[in-house]
N, C-alpha and C positions, 0 to 999 in steps of 0.2 A: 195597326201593325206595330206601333214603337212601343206601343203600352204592350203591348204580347214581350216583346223584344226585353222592355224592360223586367218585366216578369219572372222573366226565363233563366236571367242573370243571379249567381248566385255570391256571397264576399269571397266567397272559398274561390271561388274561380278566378275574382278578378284578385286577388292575391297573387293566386298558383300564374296569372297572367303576367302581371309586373316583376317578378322574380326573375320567370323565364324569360322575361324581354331584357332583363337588366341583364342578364348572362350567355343571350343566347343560347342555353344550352340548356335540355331540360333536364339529363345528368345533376350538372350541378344543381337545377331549381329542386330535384327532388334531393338532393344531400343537403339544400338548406332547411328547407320544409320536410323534412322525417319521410318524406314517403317515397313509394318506389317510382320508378320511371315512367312505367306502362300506368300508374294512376297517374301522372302529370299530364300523360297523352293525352289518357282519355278526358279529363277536365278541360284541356285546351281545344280536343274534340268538340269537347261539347260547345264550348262556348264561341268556337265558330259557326258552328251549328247556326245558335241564338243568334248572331252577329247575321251570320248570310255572305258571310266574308271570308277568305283565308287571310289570318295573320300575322303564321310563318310559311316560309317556302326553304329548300333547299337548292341554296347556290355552290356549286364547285363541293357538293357534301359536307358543305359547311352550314350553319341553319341561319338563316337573316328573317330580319322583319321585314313586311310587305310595307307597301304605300297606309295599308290599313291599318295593320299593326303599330306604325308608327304615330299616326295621330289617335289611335283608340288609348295607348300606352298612356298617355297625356292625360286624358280623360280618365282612367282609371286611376293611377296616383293620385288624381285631383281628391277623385271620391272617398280612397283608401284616407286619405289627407285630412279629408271632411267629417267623417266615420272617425277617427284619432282624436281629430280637436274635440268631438262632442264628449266622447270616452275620456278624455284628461279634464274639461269641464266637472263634468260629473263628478270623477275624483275628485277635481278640487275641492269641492265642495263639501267632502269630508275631511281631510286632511293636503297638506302641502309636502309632505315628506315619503309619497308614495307618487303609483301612475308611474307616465313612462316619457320620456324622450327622444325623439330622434334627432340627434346631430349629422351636418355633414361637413367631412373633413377634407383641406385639398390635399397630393398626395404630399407634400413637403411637412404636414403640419403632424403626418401618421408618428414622426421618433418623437412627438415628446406627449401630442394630443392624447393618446391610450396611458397614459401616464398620471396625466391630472384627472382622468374620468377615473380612473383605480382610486387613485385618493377622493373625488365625492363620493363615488360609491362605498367609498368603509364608513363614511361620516352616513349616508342616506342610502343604508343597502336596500334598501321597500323600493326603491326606485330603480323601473329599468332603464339602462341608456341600450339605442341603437343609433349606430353609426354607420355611415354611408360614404367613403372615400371614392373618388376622383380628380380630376383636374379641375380647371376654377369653370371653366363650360360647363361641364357636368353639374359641377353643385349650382351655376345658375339655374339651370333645368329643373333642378328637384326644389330649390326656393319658389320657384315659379309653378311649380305643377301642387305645392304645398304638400311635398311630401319627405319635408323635413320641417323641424321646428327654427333651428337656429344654424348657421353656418361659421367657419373657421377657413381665413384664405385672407389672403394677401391685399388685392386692390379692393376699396369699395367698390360696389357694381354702379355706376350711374344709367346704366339702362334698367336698372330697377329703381322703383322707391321704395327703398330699405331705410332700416335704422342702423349705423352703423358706430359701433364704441370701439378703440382701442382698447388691445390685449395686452402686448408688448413688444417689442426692439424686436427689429428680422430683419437683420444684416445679412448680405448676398454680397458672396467673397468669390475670389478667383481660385481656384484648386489646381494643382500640376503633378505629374511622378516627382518623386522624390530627388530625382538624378537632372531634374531639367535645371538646364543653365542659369536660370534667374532664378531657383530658390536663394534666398538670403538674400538678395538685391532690394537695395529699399528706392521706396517710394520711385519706380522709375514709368514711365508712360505706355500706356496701353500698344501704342503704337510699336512698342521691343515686343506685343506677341504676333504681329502680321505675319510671320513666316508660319505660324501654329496651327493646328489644326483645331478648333473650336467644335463643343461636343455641343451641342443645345438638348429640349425636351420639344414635343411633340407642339404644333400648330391648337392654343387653345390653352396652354398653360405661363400660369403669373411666371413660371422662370423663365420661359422663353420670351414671354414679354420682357423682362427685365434684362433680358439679353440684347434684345433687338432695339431699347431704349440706348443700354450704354453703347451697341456701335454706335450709335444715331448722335449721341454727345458727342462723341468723342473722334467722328467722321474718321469710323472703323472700319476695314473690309478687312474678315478674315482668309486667308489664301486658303481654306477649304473649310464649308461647315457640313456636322455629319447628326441626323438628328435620331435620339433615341426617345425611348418609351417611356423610361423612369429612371428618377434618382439613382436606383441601385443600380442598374447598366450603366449611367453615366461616370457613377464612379469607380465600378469594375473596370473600364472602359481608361478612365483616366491612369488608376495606377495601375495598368497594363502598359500605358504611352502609346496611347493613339489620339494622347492628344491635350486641352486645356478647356477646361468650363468655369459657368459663371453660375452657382449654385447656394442653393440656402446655408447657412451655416448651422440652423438648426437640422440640418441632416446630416452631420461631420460627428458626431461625438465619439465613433467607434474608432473610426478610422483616425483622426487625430490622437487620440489617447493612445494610439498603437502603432502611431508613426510613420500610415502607408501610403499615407497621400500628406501636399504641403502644400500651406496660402502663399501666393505672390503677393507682393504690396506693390501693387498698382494703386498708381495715382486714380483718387475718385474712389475708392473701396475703403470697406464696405461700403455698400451701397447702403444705406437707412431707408430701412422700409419698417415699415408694422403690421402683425398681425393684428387682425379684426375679430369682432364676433359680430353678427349678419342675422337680419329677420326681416322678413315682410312688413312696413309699417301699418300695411291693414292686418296682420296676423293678430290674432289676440293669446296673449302668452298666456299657458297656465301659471296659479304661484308656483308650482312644483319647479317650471319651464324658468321662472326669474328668478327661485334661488339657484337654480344649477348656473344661470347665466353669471349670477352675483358672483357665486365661489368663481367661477373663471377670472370674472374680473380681478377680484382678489388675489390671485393666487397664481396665477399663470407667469405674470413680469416675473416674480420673488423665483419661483423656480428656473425659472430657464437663466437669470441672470445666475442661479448657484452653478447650474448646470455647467456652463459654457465660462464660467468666469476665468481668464488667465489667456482664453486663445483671441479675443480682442477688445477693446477697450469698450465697457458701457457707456451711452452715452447719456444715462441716466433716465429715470423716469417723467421729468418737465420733457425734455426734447424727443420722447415716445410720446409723448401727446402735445407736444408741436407739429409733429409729423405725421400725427395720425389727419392732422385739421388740413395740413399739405395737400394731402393723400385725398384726401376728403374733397377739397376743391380744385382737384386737376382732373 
């Protein structure tokens, strides 16, 4: 019966399968995959069928995965994962400047990450990148099920065994409206924003981490926290005034250059953190996989340091890999 089961299964399916799990929705899996709606059905049809399982249901008309659907999901990226590594092998083996990537990005690394792959990509246009953004959960998930090559995100993962290199400086700065009483106040203690309303991100991501560290320094409670879903409500949110967050600065470049939100100097800020680049230490990289990693290496600090230069101080390239080594054994 499993050897029937296996059989029956086809890659087209367990594709059209991983899509639709990653989205819920099979609208969008068919606007990413070209096809129409009613072929997505029928594929995901079938392939319950095969299974013996349902692997969606619909809750409150919304569509969720099953018990089954969840741990089958797993299993399929694994294979789709496995089926990748062997296809980029095989390319290597004729050239290093073609094949394909899949990167995963968290969502704080989306304003500059899409930035540097435009620039590898005009140096090695034979080469495709895909990219996978979520929160730092999520990309653990997709390192772990190997259905990404290499990762960008904040904390190393110590429930993995990865490889992990610094990228560059990721300062996590305080933000407030423009009108609030302590812009222009230097260096004063966290403890002048207790009456504030603190904006965080969602259960699962490195800023809320890095939120819940500096209360925890600095034996903080703030008189109401309000939690949102991403960056960009956080900071629609902030220069509305409803309130004050503790956020990447590599997600500020628009709104700083245009004046609509402003840094507090709070004592202890920026915070120095570092971006990572992130792999499976049993992954085995193609060359294609370790020049794209190389150019990052190279070329990620140098950019973002032009980028950002003037709204706070670098702390240079030695103490981004002092900190990465920090980072690394905490």
């Amino acid at each position: 019966m499993a050897l029937n089961f296996i059989r029956s299964l086809t890659l087209r399916q367990l594709q059209i399968f991983v899509v639709a799990s990653r989205y819920t929705s099979f609208a969008r899996a068919a606007e990413e995959l070209h096809l129409t709606q009613p072929a997505v059905s029928m594929q995901i049809h079938q392939l319950e069928e095969a299974v013996g399982l349902r692997l969606f249901e619909r809750i409150a008309r919304k569509l969720a995965l099953t018990e089954a659907g969840e741990k089958f999901s797993h299993h399929a990226s694994r294979i789709l994962g496995e089926i990748k590594d062997a296809e980029d092998a095989m390319t290597s083996l004729k050239q290093a400047d073609s094949g394909s990537i899949a990167v995963g990005i968290v969502s704080s690394a989306t304003y500059f990450a899409p930035k540097l792959l435009a620039m590898y990509s005009r140096i090695y246009p034979k080469v495709d990148v895909h990219f996978s953004v979520g929160n730092r959960d999520a990309l653990l998930r997709l390192l772990q099920d190997n259905a990404i090559d290499l990762a960008i995100m904040g904390r190393p993962p110590p429930e993995l065994d990865t490889t992990t290199e610094p990228l560059a400086w990721h300062p996590q700065v305080v933000i407030a409206p423009v009108d609030h009483p302590l812009v222009g106040a230097q260096r004063f203690d966290l403890q002048e924003l207790r009456g504030d309303t603190f904006l965080v991100r969602e259960p699962g991501s490195g800023t809320r981490m890095a939120a819940e560290e500096m209360f925890r320094q600095h034996l903080f409670t703030p008189a109401k926290v309000v939690t949102l879903g991403s960056n960009e409500t956080i900071k629609q949110a902030v220069i509305a005034g409803m309130g004050v967050s503790l956020i990447s600065l590599h997600t500020l470049l628009l709104e700083l250059r245009t004046g609509e939100l402003a840094l507090l100097d709070v004592n202890g800020t920026p915070i120095e953190r570092t971006w990572q680049i992130v792999h499976l230490r049993a992954k085995q990289l193609s060359p294609t996989c370790m020049i794209f990693r190389q150019f990052l290496l190279e070329e990620a600090a140098a950019y973002l340091e032009r980028e950002y230069a003037g709204f706070v101080p670098s702390p240079g390239r030695s103490k981004v890999l002092l900190k990465a080594v920090d980072d690394a054994s905490a």
